[in-house]
C-alpha positions in Angstrom: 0.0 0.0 0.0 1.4 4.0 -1.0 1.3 6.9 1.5 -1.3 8.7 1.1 -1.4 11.5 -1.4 -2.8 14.5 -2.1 -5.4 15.4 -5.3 -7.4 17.5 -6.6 -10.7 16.8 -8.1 -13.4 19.2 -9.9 -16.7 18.7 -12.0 -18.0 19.3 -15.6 -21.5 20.6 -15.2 -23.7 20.7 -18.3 -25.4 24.0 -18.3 -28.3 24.4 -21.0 -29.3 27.7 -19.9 -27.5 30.3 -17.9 -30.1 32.4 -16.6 -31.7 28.9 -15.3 -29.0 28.2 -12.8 -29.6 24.7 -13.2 -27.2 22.2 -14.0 -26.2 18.8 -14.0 -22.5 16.8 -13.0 -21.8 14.6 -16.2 -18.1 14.7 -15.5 -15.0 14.3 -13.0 -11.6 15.2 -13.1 -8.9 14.1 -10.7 -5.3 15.2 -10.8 -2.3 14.8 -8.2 -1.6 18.4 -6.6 1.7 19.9 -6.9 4.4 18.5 -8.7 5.1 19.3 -12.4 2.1 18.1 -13.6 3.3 14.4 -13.8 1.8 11.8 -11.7 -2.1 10.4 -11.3 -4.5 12.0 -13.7 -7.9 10.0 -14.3 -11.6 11.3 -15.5 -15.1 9.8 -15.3 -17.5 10.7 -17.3 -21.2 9.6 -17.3 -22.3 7.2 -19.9 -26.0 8.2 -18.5 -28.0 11.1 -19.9 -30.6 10.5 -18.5 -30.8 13.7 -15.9 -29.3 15.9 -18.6 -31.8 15.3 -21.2 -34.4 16.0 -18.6 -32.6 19.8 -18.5 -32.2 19.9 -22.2 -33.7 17.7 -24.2 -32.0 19.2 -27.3 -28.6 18.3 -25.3 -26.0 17.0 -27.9 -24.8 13.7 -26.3 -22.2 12.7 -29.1 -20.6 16.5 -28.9 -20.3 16.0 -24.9 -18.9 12.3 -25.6 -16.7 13.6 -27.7 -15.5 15.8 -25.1 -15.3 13.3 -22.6 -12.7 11.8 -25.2 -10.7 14.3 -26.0 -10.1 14.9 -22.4 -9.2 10.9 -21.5 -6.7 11.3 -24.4 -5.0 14.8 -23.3 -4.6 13.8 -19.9 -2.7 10.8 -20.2 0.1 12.9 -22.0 1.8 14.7 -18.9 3.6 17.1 -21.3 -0.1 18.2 -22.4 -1.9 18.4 -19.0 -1.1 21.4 -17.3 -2.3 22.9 -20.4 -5.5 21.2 -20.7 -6.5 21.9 -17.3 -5.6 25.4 -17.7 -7.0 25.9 -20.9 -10.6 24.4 -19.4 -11.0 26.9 -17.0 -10.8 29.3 -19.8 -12.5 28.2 -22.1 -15.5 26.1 -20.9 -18.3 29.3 -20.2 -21.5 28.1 -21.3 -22.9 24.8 -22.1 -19.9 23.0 -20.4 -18.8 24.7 -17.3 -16.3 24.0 -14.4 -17.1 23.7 -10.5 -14.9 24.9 -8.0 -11.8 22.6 -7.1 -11.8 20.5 -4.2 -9.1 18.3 -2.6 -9.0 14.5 -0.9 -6.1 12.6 0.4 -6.0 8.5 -0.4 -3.5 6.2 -1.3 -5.7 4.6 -3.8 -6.5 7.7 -7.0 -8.3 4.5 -8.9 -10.7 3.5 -6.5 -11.4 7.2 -5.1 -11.9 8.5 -8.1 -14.6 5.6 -9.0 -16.4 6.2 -5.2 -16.5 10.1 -6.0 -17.7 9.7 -9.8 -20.5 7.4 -7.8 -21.4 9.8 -5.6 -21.4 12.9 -7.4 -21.9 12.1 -11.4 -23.7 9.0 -11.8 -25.9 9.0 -8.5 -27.8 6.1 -7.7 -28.5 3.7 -10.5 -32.5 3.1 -11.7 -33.1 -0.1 -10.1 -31.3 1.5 -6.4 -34.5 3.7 -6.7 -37.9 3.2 -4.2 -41.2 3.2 -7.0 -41.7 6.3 -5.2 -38.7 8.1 -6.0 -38.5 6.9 -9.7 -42.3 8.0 -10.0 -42.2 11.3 -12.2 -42.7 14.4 -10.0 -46.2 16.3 -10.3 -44.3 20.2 -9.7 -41.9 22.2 -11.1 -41.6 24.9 -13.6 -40.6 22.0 -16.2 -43.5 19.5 -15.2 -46.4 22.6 -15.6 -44.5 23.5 -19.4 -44.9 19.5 -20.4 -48.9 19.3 -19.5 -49.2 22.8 -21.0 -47.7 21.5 -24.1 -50.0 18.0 -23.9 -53.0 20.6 -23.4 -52.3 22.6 -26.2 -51.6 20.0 -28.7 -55.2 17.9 -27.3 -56.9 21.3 -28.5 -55.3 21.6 -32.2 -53.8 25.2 -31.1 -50.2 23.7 -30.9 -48.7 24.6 -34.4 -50.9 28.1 -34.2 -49.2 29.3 -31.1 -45.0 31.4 -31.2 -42.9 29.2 -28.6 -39.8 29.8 -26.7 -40.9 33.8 -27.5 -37.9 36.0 -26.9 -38.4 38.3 -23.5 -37.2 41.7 -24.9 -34.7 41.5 -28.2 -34.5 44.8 -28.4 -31.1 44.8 -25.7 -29.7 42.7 -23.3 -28.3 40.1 -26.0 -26.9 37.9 -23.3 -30.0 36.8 -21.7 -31.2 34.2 -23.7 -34.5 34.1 -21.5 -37.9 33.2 -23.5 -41.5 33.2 -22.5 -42.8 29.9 -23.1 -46.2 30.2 -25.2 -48.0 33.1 -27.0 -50.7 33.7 -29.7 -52.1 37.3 -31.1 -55.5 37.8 -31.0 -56.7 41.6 -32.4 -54.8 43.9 -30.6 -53.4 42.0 -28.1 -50.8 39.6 -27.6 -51.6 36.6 -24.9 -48.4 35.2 -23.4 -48.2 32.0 -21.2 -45.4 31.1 -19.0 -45.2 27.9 -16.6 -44.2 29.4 -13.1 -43.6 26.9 -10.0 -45.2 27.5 -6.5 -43.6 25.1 -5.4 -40.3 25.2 -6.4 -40.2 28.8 -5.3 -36.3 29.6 -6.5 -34.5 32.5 -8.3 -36.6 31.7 -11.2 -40.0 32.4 -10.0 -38.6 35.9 -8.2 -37.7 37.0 -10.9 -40.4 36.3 -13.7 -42.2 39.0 -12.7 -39.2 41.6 -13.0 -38.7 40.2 -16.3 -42.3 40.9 -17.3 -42.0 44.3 -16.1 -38.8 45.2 -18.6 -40.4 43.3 -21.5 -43.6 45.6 -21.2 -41.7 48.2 -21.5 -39.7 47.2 -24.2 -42.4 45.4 -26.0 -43.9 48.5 -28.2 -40.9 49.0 -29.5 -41.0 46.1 -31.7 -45.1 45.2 -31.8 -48.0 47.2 -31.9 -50.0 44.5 -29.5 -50.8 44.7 -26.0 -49.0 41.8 -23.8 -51.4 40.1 -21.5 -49.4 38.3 -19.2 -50.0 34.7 -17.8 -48.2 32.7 -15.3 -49.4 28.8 -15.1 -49.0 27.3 -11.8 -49.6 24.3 -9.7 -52.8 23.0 -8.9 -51.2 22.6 -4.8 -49.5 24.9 -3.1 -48.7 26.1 0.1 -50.7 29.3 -0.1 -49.3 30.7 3.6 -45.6 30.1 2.2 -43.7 33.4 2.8 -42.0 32.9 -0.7 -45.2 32.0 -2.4 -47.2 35.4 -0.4 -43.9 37.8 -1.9 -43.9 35.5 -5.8 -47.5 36.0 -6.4 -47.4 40.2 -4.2 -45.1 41.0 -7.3 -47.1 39.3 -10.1 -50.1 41.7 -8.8 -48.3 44.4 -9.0 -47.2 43.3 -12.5 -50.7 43.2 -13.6 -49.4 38.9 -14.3 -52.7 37.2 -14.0 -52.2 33.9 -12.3 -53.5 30.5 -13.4 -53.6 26.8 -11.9 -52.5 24.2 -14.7 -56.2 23.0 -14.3 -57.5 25.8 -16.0 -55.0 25.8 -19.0 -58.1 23.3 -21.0 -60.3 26.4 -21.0 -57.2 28.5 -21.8 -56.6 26.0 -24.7 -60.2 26.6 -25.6 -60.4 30.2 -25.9 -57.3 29.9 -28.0 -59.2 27.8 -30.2 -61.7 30.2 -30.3 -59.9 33.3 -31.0 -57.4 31.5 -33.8 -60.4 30.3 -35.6 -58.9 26.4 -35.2 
């Protein structure tokens, strides 16, 4: 058995959209500290994309395998190492971005490198998983979007309706934030956006600031009035301080507020108005 040594370790994280904050570990990295950039150097990287395809379902798996490759191959030449690793922290800003770095101390790189890969990449495999736990989860910004969608394309107003609507194209070219749904009707444009009360995170505080500089922006580039929509659980805890301040600002937005089960008369009325 070796004396224990020192390494360093860090994650990929594939990041489909920025202003999300949401991300997913589909790689490890593990390198000897110090030295002159010779000794252990090993990655993992998940064969699983499962829990990134649920983030991005446009994700492209053979450009991130790819990836994966190119960085078995660099690392296993010392002379190209240091420059790999260096080169990563540059270079990797958006899709493919890099955690902080962390240390552990073992005398086995092989086998710590497989237990941390476990732990934080690949998580627990399907059949580890209660029925409970595997069962899809009925909340959450993504899982009010997907019945939207089924809702929509039930009433025949799917291919009528703009998705993914850009917030305010007029500036801010870096935010790459869309409203979700949106059809004209006269003189007015209806947008719908899932919203989660129960995930109350950065993404639902700030939904409504975001429909407050797109109003403003908005005549600039259309000559319809936004009517603004946010599509929200069924259940929710009501009293929840977060859930009180989320829905004080859509007031004061003038963001009307609906619970997923009245998207089917939404879907109606759209049906309606576009003459489907």
């Amino acid at each position: 058995m070796s004396d224990p040594k020192k390494f360093d370790y860090f994650l990929l994280r594939y990041v489909p959209n920025v202003v999300r904050e949401e991300f997913v570990n589909i790689g490890l990295i593990m390198t000897e500290t110090g030295g002159d950039g010779g000794g252990f150097a090993g990655v993992h990287f998940t064969q699983d994309w499962r829990r990134a395809r649920s983030l991005g379902p446009n994700i492209d798996v053979d450009v991130l395998e790819a990836l994966g490759r190119e960085i078995e191959q660099r690392l296993k030449d010392a002379g190209q190492r240091a420059l790999l690793l260096h080169g990563m922290m540059d270079s990797y800003s958006n899709t493919v971005q890099i955690s902080p770095i962390w240390q552990c101390v073992t005398d086995d790189p092989v086998v710590e490198l497989r237990r941390l890969a476990t732990a934080l990449v690949q998580g627990p495999e399907v059949d580890e998983l209660t029925e409970e736990a595997s069962a899809p989860r009925q909340a959450g910004r993504r899982w009010i979007r997907s019945q939207m969608v089924d809702v929509f394309q039930t009433a025949g107003v799917w291919d009528f309706m703009q998705k993914d609507m850009p917030a305010w194209p007029v500036d801010d070219k870096l935010d790459d934030f869309t409203f979700d749904f949106a059809y004209v009707t006269g003189t007015e444009l209806k947008i719908f956006h899932a919203v989660s009360m129960v995930d109350v995170g950065l993404e639902t505080k700030l939904f409504p600031f975001r429909v407050g500089k797109s109003r403003l922006k908005m005549p600039i580039l259309r000559t319809e009035t936004p009517r603004f929509t946010a599509v929200v659980e069924d259940e929710f805890d009501i009293g929840d301080k977060n859930v009180l301040t989320a829905m004080a600002f859509m007031k004061d937005e003038q963001i009307r507020v609906a619970r997923l089960r009245e998207v089917p008369e939404i879907a109606e009325t759209a049906r309606i108005e576009l003459g489907v």
